[in-house]
N, C-alpha and C positions, 0 to 999 in steps of 0.2 A: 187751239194752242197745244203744243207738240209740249211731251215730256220725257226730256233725256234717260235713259235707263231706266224707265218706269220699273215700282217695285213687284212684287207676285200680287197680284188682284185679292183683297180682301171680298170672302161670299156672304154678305150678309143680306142680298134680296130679296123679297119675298116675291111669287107667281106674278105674272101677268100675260095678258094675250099682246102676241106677236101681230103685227101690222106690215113691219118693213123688211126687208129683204138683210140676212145678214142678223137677226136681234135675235136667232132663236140661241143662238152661244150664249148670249148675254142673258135670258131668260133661264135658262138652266144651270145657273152660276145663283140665280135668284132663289132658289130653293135649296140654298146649303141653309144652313144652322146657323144662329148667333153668336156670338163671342161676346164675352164682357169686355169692359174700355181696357183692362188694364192688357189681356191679353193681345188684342187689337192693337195697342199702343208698343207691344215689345214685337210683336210679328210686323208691323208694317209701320217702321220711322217714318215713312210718307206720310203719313195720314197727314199730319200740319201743312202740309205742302199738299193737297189734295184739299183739304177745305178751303184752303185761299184760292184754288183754282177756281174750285166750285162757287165761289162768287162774281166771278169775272171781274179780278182784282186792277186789268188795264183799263178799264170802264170807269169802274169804281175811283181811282185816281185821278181819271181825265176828270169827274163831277165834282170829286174833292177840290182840286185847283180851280175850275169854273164857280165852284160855290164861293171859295174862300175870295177871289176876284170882285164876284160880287158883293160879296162883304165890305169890301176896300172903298169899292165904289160909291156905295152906300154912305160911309160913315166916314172916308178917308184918315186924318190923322188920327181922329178922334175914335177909329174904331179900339174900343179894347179886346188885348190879345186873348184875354181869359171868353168873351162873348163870343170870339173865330174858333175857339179852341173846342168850345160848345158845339157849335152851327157843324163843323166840322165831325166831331164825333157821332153826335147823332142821325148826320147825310150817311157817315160812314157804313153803319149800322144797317138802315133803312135801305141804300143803295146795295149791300151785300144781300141783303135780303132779295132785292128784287131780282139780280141775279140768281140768286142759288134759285128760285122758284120757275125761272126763265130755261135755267136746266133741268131742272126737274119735268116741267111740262114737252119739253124737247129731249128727253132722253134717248126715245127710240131712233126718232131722225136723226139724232147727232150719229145714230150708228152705220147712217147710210153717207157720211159725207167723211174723206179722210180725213180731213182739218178737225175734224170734231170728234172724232169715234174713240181717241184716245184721253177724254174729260170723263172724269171718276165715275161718274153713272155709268154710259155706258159699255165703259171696260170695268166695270163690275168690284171698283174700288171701294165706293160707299155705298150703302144700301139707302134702299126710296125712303123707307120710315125716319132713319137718322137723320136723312137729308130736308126731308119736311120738320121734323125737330129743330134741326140746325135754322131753318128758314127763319120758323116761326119766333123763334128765340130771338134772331136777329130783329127780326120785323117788331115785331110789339115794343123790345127793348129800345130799339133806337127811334118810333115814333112817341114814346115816355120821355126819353131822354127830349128829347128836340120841346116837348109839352112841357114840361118839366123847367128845363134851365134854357129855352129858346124865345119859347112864347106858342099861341096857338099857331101864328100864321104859319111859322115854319114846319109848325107839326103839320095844321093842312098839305101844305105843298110836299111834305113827305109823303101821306098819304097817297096825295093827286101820282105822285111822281112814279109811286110801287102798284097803284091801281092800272094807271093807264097803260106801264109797262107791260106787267104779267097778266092782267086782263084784257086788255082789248088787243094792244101789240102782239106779244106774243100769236095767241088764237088768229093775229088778221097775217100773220106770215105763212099760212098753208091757203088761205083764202081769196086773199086780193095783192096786189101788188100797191097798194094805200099804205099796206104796213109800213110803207118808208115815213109818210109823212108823221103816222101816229105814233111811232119809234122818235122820229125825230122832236116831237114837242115833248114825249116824258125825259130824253134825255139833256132838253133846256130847261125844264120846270127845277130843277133843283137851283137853278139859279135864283128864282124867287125863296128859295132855303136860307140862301147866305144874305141876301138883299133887304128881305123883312129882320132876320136876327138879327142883323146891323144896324135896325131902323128906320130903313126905308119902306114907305108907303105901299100899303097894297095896290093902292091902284096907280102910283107913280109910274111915267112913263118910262122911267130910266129901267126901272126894273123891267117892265117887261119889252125894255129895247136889248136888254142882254138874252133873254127868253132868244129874242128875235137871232143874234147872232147865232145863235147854239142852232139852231133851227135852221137857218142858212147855210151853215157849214157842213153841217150832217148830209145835206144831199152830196154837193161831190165827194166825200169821204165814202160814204156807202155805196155811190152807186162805182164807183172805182173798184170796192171790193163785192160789190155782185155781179160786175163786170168781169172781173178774173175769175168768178167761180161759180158761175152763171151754169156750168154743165153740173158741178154737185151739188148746187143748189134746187137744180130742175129735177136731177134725179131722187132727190130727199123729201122732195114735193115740196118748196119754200116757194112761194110766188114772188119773186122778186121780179123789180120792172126788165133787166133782161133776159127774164123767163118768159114772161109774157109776150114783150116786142121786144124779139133776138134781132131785128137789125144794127138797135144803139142808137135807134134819133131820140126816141123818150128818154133813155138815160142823160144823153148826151145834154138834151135839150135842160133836163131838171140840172145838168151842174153847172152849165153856165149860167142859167138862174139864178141859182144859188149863192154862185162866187159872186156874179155882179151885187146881188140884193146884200150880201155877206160886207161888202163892202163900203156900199152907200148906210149901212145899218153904224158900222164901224164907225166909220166917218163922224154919224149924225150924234153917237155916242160919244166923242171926243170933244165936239164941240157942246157939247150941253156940260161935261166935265171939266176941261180945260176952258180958260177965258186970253182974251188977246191974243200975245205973236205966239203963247204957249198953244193955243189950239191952232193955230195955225202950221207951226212947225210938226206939230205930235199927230197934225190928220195928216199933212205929205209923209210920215214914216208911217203910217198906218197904209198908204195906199204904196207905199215900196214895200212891206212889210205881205202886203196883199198881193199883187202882181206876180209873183209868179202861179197863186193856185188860178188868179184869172186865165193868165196866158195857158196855163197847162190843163184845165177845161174848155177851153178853146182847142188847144190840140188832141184833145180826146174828140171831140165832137167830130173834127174831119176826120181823125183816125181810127177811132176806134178799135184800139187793137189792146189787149193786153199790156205791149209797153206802155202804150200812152195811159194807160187807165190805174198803172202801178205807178209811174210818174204823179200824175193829179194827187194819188194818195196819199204820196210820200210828201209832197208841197203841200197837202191840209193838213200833214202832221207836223209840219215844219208853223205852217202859219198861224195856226191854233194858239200857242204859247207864244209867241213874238206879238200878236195882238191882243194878247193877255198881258204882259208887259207892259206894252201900250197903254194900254186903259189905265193900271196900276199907278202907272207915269201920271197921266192926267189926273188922277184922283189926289195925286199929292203932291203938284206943282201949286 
């Protein structure tokens, strides 16, 4: 994420050893001196704008509306506003957390990729210690919160959702090109966030048929953008599936998967929510609503090209929330 006029780099890092090409700037900014808050806060008005980065605040949003969906779904009319307002705060919390710790652990390789070299770590805005402070604050807080005024399940799947992220994803994106798939299930699990705090069943199907969408849609959206940035990806050492197989049949092949299964998941959700000509009208706008990420992971597959692969991504960001709508729809018809 690019930031306009970036302000003068606060040095508040401490040492570490160099690994990647490019981080020895950014190490030797780590061994300035600390600053107290208040001075920090008159030398660099960023700063508030530098910690919402540092969460991966477009993430964090897309989980917020996926949780709060699943809520709807769950409880429909009957969900009360004060129980979302809950489930919401403490995904909030939990989900910034796992981010910040996501940069944290990527600091130095974010410094080998342009899209990334300019996120507070490694241009040497925040320091590592505040930033694990920062984490940990989040983390604990919003796993309380969610225990607290959600119930346990929600806390669980908080948990699950900041475990699998920053431990096992995270670590499996210099390792194996799998890191999609295991990326792709911590960033559906918060849907079991919103779905049990609304009252739906752990082991209900519905719940984890929304799991299931999140998870289906994640492949063509990722691999669309490890597709366009497959060369700073490979050079940063991130094993993504067109680092491994630079042809694009693997990719190719995981997004049509994806959109199709994405679809018939949809579908299958509509009609367990909606009843009569209501499900029946609300699954064909689900499958108009669907159609173009199909047709446009189709045309990545033959094409493979950059346009076609920014295309696909643009239509899963289009489809995403039109099929969130959708569901919404059937939860209250």
């Amino acid at each position: 994420m690019s930031l306009a006029a970036p302000s003068p780099p606060i040095r508040l890092h401490a040492n570490a050893d160099t690994s990647v090409v490019g981080v020895d700037s950014v190490l030797q900014r780590e061994s300035s001196a600390t600053r107290d808050e208040e001075a920090v806060a008159k030398a660099h008005p960023g700063l508030l704008r530098d910690l919402i980065v540092l969460t991966k605040p477009r993430i964090v949003i897309m989980v917020l509306v996926t949780t709060g969906v699943a809520a709807v779904v769950a409880a429909g009319w009957q969900l009360s506003p004060l129980v979302l307002l809950h489930a919401l705060l403490g995904t909030a919390a939990v989900g910034a957390s796992a981010g910040t710790m996501n940069q944290i652990w990527e600091r130095r390789l974010d410094c080998g990729m342009k899209r990334t070299r300019s996120r507070p770590l490694p241009a040497g805005r925040i320091t590592l210690f505040w930033a694990v402070v920062y984490c940990g604050v989040l983390g604990i807080t919003g796993t309380a919160y969610l225990s607290w005024f959600s119930g346990p399940a929600p806390a669980f799947f908080g948990i699950a959702t900041w475990l699998t992220y920053v431990l096992i994803y995270t670590p499996m994106k210099t390792r194996t090109s799998w890191n999609t798939t295991v990326g792709a299930v911590s960033g559906a699990l918060p849907m079991m966030i919103g779905y049990t705090a609304a009252g739906g069943d752990v082991l209900g199907i519905r719940g984890w048929l929304l799991v299931a969408v999140l998870v289906a849609w994640q492949y063509p959206h990722f691999m669309a953008i490890a597709w366009m940035y497959r060369r700073e990806y490979g050079e940063a050492g991130f094993l993504m599936t067109p680092v491994v197989e630079p042809t694009g049949r693997s990719a190719a092949a995981q997004s049509v998967v994806g959109a199709f299964a994405l679809l018939a998941v949809l579908v299958a959700l509509v009609w367990m929510t909606a009843s009569g000509w209501s499900a029946v009208g609300l699954s064909l706008l689900m499958v108009a609503v669907s159609f173009g990420l199909v047709r446009d992971s189709i045309r990545f597959a033959y094409l493979k090209t950059d346009a076609s692969a920014r295309r696909m991504m643009f239509a899963s960001l289009l489809q995403l929330p039109s099929a969130m709508i959708v569901l919404v729809i059937a939860a209250l018809v």
